[in-house]
PDB file of N, CA, C and O in Angstrom:
ATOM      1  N   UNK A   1       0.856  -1.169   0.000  1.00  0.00           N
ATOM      2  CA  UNK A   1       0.000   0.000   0.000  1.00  0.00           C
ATOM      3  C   UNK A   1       0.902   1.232   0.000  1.00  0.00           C
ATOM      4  O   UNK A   1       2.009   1.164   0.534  1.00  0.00           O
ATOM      5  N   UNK A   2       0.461   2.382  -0.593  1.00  0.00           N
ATOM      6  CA  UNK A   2       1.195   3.330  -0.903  1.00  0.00           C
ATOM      7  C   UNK A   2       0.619   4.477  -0.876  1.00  0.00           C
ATOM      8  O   UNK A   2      -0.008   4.673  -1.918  1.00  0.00           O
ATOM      9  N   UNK A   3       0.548   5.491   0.010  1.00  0.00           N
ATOM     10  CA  UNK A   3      -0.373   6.957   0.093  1.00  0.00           C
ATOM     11  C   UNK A   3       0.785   7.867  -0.603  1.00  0.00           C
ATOM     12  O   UNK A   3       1.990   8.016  -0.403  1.00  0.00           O
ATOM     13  N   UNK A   4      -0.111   8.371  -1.465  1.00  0.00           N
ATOM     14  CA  UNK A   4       0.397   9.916  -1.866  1.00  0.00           C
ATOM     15  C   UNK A   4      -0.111  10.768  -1.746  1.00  0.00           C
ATOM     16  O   UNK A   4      -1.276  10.703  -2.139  1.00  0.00           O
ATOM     17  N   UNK A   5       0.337  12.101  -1.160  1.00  0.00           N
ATOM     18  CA  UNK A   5      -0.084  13.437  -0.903  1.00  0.00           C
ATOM     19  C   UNK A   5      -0.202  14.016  -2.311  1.00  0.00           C
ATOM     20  O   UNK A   5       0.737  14.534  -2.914  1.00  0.00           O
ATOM     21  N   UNK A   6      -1.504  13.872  -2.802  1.00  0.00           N
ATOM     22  CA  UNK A   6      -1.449  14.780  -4.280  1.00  0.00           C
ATOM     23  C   UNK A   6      -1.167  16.613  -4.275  1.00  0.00           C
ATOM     24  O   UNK A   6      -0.617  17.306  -5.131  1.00  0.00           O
ATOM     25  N   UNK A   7      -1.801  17.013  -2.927  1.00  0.00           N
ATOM     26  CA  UNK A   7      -1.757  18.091  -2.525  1.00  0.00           C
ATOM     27  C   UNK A   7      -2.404  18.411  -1.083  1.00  0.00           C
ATOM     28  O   UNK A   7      -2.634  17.411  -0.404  1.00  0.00           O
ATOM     29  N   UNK A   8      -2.650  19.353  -0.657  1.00  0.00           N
ATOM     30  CA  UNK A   8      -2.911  19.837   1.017  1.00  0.00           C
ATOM     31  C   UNK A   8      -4.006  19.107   0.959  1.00  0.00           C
ATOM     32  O   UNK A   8      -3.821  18.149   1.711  1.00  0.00           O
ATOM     33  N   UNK A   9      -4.998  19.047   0.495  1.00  0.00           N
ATOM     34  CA  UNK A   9      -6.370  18.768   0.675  1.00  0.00           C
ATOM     35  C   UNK A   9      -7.149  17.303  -0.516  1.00  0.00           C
ATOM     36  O   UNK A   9      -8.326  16.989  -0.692  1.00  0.00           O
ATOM     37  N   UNK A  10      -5.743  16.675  -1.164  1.00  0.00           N
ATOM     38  CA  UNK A  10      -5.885  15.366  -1.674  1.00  0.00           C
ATOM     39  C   UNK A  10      -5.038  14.415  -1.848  1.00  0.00           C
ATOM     40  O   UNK A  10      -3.918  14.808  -2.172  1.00  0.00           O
ATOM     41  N   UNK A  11      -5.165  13.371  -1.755  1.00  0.00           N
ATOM     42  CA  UNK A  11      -4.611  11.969  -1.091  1.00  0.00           C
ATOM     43  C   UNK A  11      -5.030  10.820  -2.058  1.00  0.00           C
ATOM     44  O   UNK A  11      -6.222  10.547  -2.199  1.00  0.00           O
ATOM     45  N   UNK A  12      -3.987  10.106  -2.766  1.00  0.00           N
ATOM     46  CA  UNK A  12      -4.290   8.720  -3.331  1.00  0.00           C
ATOM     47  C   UNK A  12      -3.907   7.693  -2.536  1.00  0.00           C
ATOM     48  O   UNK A  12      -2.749   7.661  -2.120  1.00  0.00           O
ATOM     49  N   UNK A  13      -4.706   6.827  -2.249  1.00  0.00           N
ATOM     50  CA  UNK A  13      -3.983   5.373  -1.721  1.00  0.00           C
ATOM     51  C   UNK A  13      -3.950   4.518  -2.598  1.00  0.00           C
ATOM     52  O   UNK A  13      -4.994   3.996  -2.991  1.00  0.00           O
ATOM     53  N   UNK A  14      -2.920   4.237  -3.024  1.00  0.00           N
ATOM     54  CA  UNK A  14      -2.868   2.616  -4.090  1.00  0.00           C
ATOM     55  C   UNK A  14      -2.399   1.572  -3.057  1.00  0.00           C
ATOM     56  O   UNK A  14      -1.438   1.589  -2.287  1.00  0.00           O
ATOM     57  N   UNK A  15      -3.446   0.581  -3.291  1.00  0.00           N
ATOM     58  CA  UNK A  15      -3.289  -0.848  -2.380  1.00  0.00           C
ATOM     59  C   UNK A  15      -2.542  -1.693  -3.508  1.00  0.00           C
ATOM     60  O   UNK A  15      -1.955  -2.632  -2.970  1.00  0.00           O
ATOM     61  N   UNK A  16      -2.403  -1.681  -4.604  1.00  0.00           N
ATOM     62  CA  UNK A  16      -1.480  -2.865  -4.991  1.00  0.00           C
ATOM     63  C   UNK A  16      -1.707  -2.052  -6.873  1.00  0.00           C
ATOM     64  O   UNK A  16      -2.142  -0.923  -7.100  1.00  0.00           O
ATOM     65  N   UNK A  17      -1.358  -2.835  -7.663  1.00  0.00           N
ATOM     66  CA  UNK A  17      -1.005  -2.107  -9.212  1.00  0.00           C
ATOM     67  C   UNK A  17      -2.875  -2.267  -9.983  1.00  0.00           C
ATOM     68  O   UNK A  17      -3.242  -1.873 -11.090  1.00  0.00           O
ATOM     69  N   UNK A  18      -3.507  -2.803  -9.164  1.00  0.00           N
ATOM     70  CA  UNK A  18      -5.046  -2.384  -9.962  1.00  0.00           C
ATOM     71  C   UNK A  18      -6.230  -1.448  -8.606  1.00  0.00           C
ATOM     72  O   UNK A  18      -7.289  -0.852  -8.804  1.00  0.00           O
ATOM     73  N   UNK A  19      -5.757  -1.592  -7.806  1.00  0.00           N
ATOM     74  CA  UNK A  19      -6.860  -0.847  -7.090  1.00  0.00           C
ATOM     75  C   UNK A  19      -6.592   0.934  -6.577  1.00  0.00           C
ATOM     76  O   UNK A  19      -7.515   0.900  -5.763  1.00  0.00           O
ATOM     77  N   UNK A  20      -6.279   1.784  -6.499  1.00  0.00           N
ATOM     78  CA  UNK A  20      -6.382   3.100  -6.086  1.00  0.00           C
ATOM     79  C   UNK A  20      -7.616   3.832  -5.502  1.00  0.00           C
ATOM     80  O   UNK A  20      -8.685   3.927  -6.106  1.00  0.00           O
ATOM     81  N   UNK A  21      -7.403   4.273  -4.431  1.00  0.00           N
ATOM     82  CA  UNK A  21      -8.213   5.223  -4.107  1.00  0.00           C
ATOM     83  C   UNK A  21      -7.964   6.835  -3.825  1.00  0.00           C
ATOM     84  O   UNK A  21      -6.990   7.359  -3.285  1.00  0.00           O
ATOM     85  N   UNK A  22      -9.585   7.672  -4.555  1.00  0.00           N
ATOM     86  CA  UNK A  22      -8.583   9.210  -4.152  1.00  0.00           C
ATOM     87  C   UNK A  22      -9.616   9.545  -3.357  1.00  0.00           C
ATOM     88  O   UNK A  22     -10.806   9.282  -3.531  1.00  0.00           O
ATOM     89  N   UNK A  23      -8.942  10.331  -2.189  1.00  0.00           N
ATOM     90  CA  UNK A  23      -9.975  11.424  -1.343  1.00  0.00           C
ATOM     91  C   UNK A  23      -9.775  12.842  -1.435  1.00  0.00           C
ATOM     92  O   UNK A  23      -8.833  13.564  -1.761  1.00  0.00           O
ATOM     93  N   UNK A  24     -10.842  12.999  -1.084  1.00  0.00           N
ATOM     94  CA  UNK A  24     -10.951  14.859  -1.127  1.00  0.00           C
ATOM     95  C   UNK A  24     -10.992  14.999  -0.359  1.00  0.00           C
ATOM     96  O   UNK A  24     -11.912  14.398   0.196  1.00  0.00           O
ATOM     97  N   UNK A  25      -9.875  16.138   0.789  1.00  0.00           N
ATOM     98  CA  UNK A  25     -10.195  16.285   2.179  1.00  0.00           C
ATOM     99  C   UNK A  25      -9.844  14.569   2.817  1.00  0.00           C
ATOM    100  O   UNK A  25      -8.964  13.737   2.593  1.00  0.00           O
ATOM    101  N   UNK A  26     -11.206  14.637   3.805  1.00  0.00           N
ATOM    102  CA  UNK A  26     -11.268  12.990   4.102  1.00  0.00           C
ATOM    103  C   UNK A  26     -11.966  11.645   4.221  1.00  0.00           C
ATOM    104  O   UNK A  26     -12.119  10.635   4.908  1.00  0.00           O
ATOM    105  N   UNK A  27     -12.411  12.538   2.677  1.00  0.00           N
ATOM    106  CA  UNK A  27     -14.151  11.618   1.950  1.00  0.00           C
ATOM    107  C   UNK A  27     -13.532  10.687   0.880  1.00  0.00           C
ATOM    108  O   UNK A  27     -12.978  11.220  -0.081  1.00  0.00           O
ATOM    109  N   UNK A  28     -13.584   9.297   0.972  1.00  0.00           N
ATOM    110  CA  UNK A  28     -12.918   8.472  -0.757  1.00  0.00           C
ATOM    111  C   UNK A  28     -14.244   9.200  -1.125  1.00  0.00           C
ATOM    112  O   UNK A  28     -15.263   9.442  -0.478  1.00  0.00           O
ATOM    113  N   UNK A  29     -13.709   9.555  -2.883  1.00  0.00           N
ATOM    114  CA  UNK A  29     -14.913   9.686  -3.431  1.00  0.00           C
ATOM    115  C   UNK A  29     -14.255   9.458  -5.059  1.00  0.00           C
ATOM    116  O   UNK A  29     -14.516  10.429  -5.770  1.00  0.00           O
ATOM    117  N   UNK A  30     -13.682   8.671  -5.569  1.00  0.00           N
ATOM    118  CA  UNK A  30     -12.845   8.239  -6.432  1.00  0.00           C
ATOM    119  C   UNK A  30     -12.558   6.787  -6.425  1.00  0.00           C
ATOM    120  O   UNK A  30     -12.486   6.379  -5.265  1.00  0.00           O
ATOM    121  N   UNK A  31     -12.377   5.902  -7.274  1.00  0.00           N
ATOM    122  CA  UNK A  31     -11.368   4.687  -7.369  1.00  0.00           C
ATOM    123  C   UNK A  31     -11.079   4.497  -8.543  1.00  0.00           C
ATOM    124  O   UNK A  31     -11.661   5.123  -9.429  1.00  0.00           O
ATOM    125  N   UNK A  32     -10.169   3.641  -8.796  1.00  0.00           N
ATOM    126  CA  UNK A  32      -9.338   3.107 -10.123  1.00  0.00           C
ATOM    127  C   UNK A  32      -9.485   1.796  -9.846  1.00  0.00           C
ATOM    128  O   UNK A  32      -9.055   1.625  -8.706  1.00  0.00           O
ATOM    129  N   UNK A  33      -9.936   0.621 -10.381  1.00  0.00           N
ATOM    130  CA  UNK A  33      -9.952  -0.685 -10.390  1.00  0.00           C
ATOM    131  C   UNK A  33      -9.882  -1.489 -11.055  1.00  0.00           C
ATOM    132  O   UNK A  33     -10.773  -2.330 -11.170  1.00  0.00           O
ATOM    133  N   UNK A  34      -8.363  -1.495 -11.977  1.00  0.00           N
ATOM    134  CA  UNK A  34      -7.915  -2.003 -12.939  1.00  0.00           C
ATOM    135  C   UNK A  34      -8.205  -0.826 -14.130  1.00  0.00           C
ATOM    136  O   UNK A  34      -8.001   0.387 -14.074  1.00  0.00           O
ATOM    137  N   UNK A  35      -8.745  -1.630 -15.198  1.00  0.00           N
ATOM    138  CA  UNK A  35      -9.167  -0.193 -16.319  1.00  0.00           C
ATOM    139  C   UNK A  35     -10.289   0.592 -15.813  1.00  0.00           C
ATOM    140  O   UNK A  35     -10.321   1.724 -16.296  1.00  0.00           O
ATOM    141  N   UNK A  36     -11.438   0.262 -14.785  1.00  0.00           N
ATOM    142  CA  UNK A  36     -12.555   0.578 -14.321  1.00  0.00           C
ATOM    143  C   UNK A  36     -12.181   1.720 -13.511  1.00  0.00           C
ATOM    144  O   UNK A  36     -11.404   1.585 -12.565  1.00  0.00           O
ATOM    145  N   UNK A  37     -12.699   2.860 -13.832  1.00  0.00           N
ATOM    146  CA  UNK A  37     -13.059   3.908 -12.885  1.00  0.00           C
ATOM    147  C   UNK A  37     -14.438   4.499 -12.218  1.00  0.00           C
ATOM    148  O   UNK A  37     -15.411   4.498 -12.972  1.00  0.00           O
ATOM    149  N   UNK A  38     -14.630   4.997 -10.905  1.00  0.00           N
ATOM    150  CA  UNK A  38     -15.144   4.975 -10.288  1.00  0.00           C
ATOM    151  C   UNK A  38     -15.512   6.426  -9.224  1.00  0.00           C
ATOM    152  O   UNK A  38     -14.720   6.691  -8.320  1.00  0.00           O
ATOM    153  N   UNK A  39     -17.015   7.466  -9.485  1.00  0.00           N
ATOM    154  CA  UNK A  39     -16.574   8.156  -9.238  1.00  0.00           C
ATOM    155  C   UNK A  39     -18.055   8.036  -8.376  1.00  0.00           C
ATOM    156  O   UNK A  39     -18.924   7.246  -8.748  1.00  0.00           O
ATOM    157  N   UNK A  40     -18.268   9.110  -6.922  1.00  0.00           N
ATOM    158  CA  UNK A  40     -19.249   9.449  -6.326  1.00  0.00           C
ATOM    159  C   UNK A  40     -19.951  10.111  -7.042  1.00  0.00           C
ATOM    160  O   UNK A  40     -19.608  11.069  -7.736  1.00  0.00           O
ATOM    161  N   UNK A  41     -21.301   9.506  -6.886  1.00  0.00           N
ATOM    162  CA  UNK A  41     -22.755  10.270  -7.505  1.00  0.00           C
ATOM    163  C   UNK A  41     -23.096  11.637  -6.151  1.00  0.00           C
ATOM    164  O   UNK A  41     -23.582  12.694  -6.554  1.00  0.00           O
ATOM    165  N   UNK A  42     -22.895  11.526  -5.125  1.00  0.00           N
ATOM    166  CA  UNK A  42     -23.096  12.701  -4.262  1.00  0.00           C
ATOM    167  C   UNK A  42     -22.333  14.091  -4.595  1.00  0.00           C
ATOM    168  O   UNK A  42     -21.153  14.299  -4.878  1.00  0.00           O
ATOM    169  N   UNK A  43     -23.550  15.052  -4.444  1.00  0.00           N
ATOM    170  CA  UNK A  43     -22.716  16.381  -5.208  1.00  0.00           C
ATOM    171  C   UNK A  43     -21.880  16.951  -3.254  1.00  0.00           C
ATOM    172  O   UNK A  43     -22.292  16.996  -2.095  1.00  0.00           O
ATOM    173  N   UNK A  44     -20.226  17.338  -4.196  1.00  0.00           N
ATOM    174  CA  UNK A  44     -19.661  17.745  -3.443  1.00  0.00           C
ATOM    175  C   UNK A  44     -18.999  19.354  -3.345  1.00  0.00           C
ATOM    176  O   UNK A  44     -18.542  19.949  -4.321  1.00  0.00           O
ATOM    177  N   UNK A  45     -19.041  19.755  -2.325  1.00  0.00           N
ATOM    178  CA  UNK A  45     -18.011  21.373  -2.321  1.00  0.00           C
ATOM    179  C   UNK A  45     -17.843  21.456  -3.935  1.00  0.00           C
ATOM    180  O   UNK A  45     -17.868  20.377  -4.527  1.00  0.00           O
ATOM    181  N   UNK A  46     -17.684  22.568  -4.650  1.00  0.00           N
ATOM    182  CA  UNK A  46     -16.605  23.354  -5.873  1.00  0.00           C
ATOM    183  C   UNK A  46     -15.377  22.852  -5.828  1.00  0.00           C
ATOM    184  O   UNK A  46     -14.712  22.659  -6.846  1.00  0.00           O
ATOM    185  N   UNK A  47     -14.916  22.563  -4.481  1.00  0.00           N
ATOM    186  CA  UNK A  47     -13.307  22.436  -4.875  1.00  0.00           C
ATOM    187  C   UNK A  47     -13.224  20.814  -4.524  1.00  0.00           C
ATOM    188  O   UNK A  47     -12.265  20.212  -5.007  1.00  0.00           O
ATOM    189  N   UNK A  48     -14.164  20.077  -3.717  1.00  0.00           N
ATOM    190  CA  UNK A  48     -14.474  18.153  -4.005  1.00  0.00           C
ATOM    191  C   UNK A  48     -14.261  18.256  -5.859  1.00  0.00           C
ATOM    192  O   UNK A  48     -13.314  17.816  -6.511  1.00  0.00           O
ATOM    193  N   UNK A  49     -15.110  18.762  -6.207  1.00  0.00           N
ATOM    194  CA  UNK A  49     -15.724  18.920  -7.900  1.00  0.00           C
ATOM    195  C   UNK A  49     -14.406  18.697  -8.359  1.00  0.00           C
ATOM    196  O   UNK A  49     -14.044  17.635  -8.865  1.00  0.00           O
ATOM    197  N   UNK A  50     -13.611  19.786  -8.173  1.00  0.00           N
ATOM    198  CA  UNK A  50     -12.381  20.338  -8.957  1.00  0.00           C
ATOM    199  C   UNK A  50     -11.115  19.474  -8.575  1.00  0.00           C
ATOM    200  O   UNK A  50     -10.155  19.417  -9.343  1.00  0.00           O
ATOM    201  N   UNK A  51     -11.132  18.933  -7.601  1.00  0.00           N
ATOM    202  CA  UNK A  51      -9.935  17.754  -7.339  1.00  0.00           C
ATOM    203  C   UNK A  51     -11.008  16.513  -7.963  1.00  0.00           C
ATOM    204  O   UNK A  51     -10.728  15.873  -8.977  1.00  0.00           O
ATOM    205  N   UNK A  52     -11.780  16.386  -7.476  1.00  0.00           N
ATOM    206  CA  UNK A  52     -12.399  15.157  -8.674  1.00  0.00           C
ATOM    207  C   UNK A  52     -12.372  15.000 -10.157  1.00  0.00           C
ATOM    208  O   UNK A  52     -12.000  13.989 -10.751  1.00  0.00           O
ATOM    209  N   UNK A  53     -12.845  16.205 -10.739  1.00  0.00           N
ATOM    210  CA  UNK A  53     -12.608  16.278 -12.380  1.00  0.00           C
ATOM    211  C   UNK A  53     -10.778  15.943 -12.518  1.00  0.00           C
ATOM    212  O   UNK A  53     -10.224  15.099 -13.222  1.00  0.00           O
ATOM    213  N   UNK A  54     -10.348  16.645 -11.856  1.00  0.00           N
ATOM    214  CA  UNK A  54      -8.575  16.827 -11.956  1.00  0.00           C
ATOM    215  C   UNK A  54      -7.695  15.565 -12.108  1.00  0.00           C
ATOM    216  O   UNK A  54      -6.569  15.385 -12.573  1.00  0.00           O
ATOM    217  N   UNK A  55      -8.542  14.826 -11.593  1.00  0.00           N
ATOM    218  CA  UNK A  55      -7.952  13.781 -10.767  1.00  0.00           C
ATOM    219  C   UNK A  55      -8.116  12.491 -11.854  1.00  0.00           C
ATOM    220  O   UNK A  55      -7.298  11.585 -12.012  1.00  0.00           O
ATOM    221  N   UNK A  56      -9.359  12.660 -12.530  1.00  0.00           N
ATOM    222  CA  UNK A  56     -10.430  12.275 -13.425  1.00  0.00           C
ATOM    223  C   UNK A  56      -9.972  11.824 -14.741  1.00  0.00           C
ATOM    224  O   UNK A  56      -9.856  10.738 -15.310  1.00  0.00           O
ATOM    225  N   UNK A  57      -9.705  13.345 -15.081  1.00  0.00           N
ATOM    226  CA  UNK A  57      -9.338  13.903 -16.170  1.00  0.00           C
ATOM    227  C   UNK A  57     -10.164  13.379 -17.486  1.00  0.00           C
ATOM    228  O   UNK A  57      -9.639  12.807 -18.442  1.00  0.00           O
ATOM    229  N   UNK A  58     -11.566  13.686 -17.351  1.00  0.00           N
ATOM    230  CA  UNK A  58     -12.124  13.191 -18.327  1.00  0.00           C
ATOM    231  C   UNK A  58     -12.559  11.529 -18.663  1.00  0.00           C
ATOM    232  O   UNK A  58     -13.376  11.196 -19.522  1.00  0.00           O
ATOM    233  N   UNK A  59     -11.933  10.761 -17.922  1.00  0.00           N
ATOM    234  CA  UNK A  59     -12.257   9.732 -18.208  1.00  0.00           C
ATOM    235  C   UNK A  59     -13.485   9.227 -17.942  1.00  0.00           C
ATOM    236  O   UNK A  59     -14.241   9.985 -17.334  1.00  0.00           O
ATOM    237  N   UNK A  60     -14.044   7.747 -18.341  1.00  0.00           N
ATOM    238  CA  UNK A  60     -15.413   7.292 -18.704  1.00  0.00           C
ATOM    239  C   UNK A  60     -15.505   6.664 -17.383  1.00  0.00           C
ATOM    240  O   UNK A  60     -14.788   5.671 -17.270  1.00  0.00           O
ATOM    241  N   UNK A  61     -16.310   7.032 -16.192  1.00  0.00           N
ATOM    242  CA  UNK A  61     -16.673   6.316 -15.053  1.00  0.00           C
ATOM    243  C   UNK A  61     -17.570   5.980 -14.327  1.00  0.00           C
ATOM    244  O   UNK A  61     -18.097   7.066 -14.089  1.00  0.00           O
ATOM    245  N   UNK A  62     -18.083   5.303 -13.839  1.00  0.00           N
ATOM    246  CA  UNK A  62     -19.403   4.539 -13.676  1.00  0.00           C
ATOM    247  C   UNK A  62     -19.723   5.238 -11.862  1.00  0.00           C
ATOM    248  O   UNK A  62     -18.866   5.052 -10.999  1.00  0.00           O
ATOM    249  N   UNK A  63     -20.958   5.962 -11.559  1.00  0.00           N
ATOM    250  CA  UNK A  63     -20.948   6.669 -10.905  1.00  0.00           C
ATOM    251  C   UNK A  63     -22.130   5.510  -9.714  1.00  0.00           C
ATOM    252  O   UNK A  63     -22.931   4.585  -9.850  1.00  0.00           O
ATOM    253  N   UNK A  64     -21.437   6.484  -8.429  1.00  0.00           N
ATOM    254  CA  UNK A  64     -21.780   5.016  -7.534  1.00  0.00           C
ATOM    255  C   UNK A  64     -21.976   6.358  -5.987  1.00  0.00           C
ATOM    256  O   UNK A  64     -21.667   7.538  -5.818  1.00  0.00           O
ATOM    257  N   UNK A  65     -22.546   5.445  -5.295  1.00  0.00           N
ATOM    258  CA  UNK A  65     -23.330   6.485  -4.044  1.00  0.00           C
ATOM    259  C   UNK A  65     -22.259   6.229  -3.229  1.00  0.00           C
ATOM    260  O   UNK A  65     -21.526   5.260  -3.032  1.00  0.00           O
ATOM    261  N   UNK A  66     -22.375   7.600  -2.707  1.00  0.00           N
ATOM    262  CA  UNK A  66     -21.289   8.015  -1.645  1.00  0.00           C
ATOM    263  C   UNK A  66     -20.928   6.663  -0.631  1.00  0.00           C
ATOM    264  O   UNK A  66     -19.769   6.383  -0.324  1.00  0.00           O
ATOM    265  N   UNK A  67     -21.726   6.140  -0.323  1.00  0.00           N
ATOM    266  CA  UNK A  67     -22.053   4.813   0.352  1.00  0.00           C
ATOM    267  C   UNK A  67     -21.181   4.206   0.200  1.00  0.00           C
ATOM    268  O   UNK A  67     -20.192   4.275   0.930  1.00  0.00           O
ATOM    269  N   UNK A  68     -21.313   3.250  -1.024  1.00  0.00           N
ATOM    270  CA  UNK A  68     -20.586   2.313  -1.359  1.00  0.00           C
ATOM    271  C   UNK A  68     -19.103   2.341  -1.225  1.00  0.00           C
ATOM    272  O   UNK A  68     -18.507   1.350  -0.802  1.00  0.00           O
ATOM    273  N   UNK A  69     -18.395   3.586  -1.613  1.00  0.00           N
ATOM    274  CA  UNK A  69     -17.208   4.272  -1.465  1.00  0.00           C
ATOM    275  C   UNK A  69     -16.367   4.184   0.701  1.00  0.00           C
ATOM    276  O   UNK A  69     -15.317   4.012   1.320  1.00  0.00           O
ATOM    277  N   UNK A  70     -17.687   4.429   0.872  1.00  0.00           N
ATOM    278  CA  UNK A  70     -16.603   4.416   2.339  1.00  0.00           C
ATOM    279  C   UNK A  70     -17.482   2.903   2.939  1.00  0.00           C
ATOM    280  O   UNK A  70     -16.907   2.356   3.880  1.00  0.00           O
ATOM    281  N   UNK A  71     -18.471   2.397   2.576  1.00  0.00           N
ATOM    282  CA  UNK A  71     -18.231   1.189   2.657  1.00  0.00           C
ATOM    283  C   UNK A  71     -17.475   0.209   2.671  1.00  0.00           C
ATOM    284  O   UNK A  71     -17.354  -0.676   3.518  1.00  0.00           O
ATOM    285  N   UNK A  72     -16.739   0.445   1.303  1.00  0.00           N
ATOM    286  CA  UNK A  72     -15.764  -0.448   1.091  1.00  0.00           C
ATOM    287  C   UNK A  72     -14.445   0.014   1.358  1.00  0.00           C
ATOM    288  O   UNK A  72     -13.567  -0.825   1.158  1.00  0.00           O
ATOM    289  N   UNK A  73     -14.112   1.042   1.726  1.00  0.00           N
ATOM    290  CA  UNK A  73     -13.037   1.756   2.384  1.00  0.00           C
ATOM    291  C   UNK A  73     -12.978   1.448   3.730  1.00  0.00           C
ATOM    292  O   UNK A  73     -11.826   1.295   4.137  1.00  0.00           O
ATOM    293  N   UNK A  74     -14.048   1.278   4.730  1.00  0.00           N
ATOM    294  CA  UNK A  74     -14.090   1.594   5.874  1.00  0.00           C
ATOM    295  C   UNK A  74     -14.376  -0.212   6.202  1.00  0.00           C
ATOM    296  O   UNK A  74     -13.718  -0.671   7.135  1.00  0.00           O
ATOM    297  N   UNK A  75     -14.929  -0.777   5.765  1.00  0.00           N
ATOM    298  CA  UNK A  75     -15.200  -2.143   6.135  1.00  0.00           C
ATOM    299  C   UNK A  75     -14.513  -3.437   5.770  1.00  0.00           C
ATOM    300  O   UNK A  75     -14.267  -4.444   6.435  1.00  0.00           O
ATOM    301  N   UNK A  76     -14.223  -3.034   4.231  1.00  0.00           N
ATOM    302  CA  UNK A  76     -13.744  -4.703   4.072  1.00  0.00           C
ATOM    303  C   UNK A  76     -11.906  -4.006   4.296  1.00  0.00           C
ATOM    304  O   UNK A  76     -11.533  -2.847   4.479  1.00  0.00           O
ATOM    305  N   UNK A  77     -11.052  -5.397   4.168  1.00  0.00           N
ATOM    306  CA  UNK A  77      -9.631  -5.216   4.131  1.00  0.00           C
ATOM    307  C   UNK A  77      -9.179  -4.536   2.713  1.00  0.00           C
ATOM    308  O   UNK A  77      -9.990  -4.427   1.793  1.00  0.00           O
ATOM    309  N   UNK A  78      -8.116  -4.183   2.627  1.00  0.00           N
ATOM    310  CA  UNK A  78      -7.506  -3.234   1.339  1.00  0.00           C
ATOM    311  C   UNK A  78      -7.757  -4.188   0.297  1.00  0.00           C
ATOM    312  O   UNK A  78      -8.083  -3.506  -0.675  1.00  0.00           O
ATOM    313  N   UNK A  79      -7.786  -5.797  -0.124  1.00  0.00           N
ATOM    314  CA  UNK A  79      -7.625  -6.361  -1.310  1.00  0.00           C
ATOM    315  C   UNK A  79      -9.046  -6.417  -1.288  1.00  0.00           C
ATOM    316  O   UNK A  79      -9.407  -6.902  -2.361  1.00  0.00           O
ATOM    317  N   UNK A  80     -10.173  -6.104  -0.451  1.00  0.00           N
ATOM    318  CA  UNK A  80     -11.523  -6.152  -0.998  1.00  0.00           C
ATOM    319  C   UNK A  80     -12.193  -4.776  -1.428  1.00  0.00           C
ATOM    320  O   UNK A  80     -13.250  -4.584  -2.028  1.00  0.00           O
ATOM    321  N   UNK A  81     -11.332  -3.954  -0.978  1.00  0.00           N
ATOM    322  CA  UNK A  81     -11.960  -2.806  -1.520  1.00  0.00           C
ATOM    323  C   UNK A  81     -13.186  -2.589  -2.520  1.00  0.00           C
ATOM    324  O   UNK A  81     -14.385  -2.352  -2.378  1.00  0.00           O
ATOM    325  N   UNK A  82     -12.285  -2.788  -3.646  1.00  0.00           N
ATOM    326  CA  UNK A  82     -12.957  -2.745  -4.497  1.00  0.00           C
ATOM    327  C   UNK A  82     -13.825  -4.091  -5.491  1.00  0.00           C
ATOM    328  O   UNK A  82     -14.411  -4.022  -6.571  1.00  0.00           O
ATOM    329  N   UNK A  83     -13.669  -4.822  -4.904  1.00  0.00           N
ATOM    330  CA  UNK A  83     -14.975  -5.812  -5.543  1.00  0.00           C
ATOM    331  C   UNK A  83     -16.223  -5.281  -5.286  1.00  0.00           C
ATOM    332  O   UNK A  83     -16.632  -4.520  -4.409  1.00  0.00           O
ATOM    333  N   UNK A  84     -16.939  -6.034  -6.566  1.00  0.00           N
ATOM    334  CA  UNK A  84     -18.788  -5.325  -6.931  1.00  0.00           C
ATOM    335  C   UNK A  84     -18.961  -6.405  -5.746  1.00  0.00           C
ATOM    336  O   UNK A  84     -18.245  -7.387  -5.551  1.00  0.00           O
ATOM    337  N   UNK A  85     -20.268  -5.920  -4.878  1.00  0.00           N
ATOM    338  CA  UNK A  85     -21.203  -6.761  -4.323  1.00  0.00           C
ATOM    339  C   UNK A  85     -22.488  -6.606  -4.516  1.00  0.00           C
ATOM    340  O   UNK A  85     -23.099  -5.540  -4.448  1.00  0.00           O
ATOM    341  N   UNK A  86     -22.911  -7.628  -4.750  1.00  0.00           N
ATOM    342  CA  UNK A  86     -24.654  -7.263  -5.057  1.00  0.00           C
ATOM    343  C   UNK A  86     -25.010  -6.712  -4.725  1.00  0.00           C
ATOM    344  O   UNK A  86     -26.199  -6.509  -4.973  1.00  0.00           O
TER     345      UNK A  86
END
């Protein structure tokens, strides 16, 4: 596992070479899961927005409730992160 300080107020954690997570502040509201990206459907702050798009950069990502995000952040271990559950 590997945290990077993207800047004062954003943070990537990569757990291994397919899973990443980014937070804003100290909300995940981002993932990378293999080619799959992953972004919060909850509208956040202007500047959540703006480290999210940034972070983003346009890419095609399948939008998912704030929920699920610290669900799987906060509950399962780092290699479950990101698996779909029904």
């Amino acid at each position: 596992m590997k945290l990077k300080r993207i800047s004062l107020n954003e943070t990537e954690i990569k757990f291994n070479e397919e899973a990443t997570v980014f937070f804003s502040y100290d909300t995940p509201v981002a993932a990378k899961a293999g080619v799959r990206y992953f972004r919060t459907e909850e509208k956040h702050s202007p500047t959540t927005t703006k480290h999210l798009n940034r972070w983003l950069e346009d890419v095609k990502c399948h939008l998912k409730p704030q929920s699920w995000f610290e669900e799987r952040f906060f509950s399962y271990a780092p290699n479950d992160y990101l698996l779909e559950r029904p």
